[in-house]
C-alpha positions in Angstrom: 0.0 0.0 0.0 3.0 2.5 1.0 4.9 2.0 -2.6 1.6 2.5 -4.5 0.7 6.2 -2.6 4.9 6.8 -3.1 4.2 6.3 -6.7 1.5 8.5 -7.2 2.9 11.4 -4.9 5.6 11.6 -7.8 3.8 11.0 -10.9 1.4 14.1 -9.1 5.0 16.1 -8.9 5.6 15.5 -12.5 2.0 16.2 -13.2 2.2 19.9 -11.4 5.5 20.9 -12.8 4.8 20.1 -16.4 2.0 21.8 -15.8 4.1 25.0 -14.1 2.7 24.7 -11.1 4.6 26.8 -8.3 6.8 25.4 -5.6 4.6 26.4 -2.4 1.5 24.7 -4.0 3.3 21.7 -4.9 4.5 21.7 -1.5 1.6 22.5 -0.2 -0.3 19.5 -2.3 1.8 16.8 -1.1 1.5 17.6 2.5 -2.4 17.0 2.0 -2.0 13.6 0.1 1.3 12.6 2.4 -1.3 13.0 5.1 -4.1 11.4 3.3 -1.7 8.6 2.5 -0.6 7.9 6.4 -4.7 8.4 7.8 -4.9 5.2 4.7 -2.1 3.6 6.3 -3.8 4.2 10.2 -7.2 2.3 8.8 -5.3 -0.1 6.9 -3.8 -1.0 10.8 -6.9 -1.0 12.5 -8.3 -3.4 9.8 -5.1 -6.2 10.8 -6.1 -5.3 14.6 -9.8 -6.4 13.7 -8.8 -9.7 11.6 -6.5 -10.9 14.9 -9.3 -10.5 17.0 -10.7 -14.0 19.0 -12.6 -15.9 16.7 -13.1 -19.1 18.8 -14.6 -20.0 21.7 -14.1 -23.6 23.4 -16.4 -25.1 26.1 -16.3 -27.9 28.4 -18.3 -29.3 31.7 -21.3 -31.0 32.4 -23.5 -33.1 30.4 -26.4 -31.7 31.6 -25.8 -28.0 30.2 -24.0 -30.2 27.0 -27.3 -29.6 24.8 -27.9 -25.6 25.7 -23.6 -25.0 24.8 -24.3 -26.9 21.7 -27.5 -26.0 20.4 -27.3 -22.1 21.1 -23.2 -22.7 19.6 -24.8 -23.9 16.2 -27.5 -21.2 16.2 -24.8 -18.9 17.0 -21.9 -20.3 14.4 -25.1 -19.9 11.6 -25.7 -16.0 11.9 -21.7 -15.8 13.0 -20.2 -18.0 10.0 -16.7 -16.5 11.1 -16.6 -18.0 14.6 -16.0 -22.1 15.3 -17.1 -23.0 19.2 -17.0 -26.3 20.0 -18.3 -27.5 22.9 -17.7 -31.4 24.9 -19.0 -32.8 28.1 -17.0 -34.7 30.8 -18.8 -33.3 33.6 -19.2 -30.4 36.1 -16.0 -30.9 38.0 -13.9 -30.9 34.6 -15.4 -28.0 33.2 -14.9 -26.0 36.2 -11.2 -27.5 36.2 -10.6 -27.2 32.5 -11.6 -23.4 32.3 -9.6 -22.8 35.8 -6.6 -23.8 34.3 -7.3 -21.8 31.1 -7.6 -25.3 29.2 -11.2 -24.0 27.7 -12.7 -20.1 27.5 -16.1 -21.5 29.4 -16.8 -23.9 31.5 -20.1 -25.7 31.8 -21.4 -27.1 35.6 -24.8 -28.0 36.8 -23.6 -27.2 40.7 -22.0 -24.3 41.6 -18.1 -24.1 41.9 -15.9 -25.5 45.0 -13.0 -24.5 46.1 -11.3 -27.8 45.6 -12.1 -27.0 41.8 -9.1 -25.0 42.1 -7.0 -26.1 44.8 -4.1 -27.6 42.7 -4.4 -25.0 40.3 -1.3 -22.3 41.0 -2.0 -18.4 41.0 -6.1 -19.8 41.0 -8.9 -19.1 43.7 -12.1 -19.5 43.9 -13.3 -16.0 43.7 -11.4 -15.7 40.3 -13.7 -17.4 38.3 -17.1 -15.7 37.6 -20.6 -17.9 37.4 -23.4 -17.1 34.9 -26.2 -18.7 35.6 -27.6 -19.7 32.1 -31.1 -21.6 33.4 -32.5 -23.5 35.7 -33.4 -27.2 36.3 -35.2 -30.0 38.0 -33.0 -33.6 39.1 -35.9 -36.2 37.9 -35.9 -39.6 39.7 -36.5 -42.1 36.7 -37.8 -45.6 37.0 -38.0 -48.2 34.4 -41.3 -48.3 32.2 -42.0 -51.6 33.8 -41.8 -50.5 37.7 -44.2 -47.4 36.7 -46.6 -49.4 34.6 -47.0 -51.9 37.6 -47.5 -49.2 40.3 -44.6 -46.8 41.3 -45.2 -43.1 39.9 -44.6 -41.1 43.2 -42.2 -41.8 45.8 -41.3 -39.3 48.7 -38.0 -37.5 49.4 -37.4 -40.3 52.4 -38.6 -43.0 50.3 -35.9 -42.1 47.7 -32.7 -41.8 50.5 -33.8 -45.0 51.8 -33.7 -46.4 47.9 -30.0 -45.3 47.8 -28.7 -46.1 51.5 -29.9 -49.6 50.8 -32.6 -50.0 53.3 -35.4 -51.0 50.9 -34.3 -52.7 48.1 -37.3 -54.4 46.5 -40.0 -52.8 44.3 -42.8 -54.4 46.1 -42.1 -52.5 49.9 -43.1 -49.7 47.1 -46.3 -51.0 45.7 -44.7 -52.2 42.9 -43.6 -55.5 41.7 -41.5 -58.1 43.5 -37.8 -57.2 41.8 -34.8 -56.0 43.6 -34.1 -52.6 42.6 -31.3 -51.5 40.6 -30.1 -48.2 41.6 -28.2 -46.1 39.4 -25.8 -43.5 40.5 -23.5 -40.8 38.2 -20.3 -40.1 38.8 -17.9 -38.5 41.0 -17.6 -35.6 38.8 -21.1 -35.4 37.9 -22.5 -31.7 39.4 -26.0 -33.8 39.0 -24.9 -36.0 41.4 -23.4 -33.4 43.8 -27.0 -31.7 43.5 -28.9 -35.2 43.9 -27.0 -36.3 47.4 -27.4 -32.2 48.6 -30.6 -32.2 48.2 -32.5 -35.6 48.9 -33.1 -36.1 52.6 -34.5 -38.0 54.7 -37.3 -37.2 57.0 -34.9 -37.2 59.6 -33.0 -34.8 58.4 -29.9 -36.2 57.0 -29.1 -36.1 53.4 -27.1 -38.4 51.2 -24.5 -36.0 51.2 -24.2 -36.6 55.4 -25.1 -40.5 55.1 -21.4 -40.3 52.9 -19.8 -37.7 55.1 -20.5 -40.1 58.0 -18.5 -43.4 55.7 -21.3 -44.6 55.0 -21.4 -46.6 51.4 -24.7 -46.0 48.8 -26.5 -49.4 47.7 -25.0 -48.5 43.8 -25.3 -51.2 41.4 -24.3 -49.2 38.5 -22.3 -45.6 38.1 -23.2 -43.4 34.6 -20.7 -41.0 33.3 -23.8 -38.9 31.4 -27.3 -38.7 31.6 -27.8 -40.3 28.4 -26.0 -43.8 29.9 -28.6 -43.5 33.0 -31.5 -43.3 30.3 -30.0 -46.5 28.6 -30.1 -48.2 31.6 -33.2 -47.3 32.6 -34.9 -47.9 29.4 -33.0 -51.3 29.0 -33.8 -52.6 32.6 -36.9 -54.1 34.2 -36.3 -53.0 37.6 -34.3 -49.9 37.5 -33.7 -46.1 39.1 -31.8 -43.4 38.8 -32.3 -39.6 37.8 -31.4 -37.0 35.2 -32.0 -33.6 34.1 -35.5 -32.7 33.0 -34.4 -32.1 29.4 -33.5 -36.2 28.8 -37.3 -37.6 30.6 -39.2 -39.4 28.6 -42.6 -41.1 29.9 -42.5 -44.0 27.3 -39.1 -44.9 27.7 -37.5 -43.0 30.9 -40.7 -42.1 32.8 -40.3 -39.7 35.9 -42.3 -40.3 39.4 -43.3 -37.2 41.1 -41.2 -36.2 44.4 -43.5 -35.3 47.9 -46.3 -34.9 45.3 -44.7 -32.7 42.7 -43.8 -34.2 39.2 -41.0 -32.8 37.8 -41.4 -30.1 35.1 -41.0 -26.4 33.9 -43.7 -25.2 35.8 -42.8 -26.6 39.3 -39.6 -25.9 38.9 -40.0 -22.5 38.1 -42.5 -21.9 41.0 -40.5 -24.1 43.4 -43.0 -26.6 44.0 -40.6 -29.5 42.7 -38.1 -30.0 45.6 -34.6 -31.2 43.7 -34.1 -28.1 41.5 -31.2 -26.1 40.7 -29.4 -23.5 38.7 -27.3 -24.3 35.5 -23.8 -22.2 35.4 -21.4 -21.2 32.4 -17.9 -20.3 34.3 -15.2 -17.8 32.8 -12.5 -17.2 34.6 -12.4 -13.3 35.0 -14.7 -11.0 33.5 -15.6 -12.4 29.9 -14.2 -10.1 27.4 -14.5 -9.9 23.9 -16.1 -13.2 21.7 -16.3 -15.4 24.8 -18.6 -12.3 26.7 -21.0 -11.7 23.1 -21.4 -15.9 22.9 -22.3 -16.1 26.7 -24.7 -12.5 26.2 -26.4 -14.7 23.4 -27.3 -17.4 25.7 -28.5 -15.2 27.9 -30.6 -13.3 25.6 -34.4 -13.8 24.8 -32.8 -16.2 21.8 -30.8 -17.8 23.7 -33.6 -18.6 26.6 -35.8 -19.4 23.8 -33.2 -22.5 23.1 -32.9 -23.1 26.8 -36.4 -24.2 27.0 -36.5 -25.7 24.0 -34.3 -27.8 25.0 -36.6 -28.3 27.8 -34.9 -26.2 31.2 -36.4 -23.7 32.5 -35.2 -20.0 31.2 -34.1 -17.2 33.6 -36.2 -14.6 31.9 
């Protein structure tokens, strides 16, 4: 760009003094295109500055907020055909970890950040990384079609803790039939599971949470890594239980009881009715700036709620 305003600055010199032009005007000429020429070069600098700016945006947590990252990242990719976000699960405790550690730009959890997130994570507290809650959600207790068919579609908050400390383990102390009950549990990292043994309690008080606290060991026959594996087991089993967000229930295949009297849906958990509820969290850590900040504005934006529920959780507009 420089050699090409050079060149016409002195084919505009020859121009003017074939044409007799005077020395001051001359002079006077080529300071206004010289100047011209370096404002082109400015804006020619500020356009570089623009094409180096962010144009990607990873994400990474839990499974449950898995299909809001991805659906609202493809709606956002269309009208945005210069940005690539990609999203993956692995679960609340790795998406708060990964985006900690500056592995990922967001992290995804479906419970709300610990300190031991960040314990072993140098120059790294707590209070660094900023939470943005995205939408709510209700924990469903799923049976298998079979156990609902044959009697069991409400079971209360004590009825569940004694499912999962072992201390009834048949189908028929429930009205149902005469199978031992498989229980499924998620994993370690899953924030649905931190949620789960927070909040069910028993009418004593205690939660799962303290029952573990305490050494004491859940009746677990099978551990999930993602909601969708608790839905294959408890579509492919006879006798089975577990729980998973509200958006993966479904009554012909993954059918949820109702909890002390309130079935699990958009409407009780927005009005609080439906006791194992929760928020959903995007983490950054730091203010988000830049791409990352517009993508996780989006989401929370009447569009992005709109995909939220959808996806069927419960917006926060």
């Amino acid at each position: 760009m420089e050699i090409n305003y050079i060149t016409k600055i002195a084919c505009l010199r020859q121009v003017i003094t074939m044409n007799g032009g005077n020395k001051i005007n001359l002079n006077k000429t080529l300071v206004i295109i010289t100047l011209i020429a370096l404002a082109a070069t400015a804006l020619s600098g500020c356009t570089e500055t623009s094409d180096e700016e962010q144009t990607t945006v990873t994400i990474k947590g839990s499974s449950t907020v898995l299909p809001i990252a991805e659906t609202c990242a493809e709606e956002y990719m269309a009208a945005n055909p210069n940005v690539q976000i990609t999203v993956s699960g692995g679960g609340s405790s790795v998406g708060v970890k990964s985006v900690a550690n500056g592995e990922v730009d967001i992290g995804d959890a479906s419970r709300a950040a610990k300190a031991s997130d960040v314990e072993n994570i140098a120059g790294v507290e707590l209070s660094d990384l900023v939470e943005h809650v995205v939408a709510y959600d209700g924990i469903a207790v799923v049976v298998s079609p079979n156990v609902y068919e044959n009697g069991v579609t409400a079971l209360t908050m004590d009825q569940v803790y004694k499912i999962y400390t072992g201390e009834i383990d048949n189908w028929n102390d429930l009205g149902g039939p005469d199978l031992e009950i498989f229980v499924n549990d998620r994993a370690s990292t899953s924030g649905t599971r931190a949620t789960f043994v927070e909040l069910i309690v028993s009418d004593s008080g205690e939660a799962l949470e303290d029952f573990e606290d305490d050494g004491g060991t859940l009746a677990i026959d099978n551990v999930n890594q993602e909601n969708a594996n608790v839905v294959s087991q408890i579509s492919g089993n006879q006798n089975a239980i577990g729980y998973v967000g509200l958006g993966y229930i479904d009554q012909d295949t993954c059918p949820a009881v109702s909890v002390d009297g309130s079935v699990p849906s958009m409407g009780t958990v927005k009005d609080g009715s439906y006791p194992i509820s929760r928020s959903l969290y995007m983490y950054t850590l730091g203010e988000p700036t830049g791409l990352v900040k517009e993508f996780l504005d989006y989401v929370k934006s009447e569009e992005g709620q709109e995909i939220v529920e959808e996806e069927d959780f419960v917006p926060i507009l």
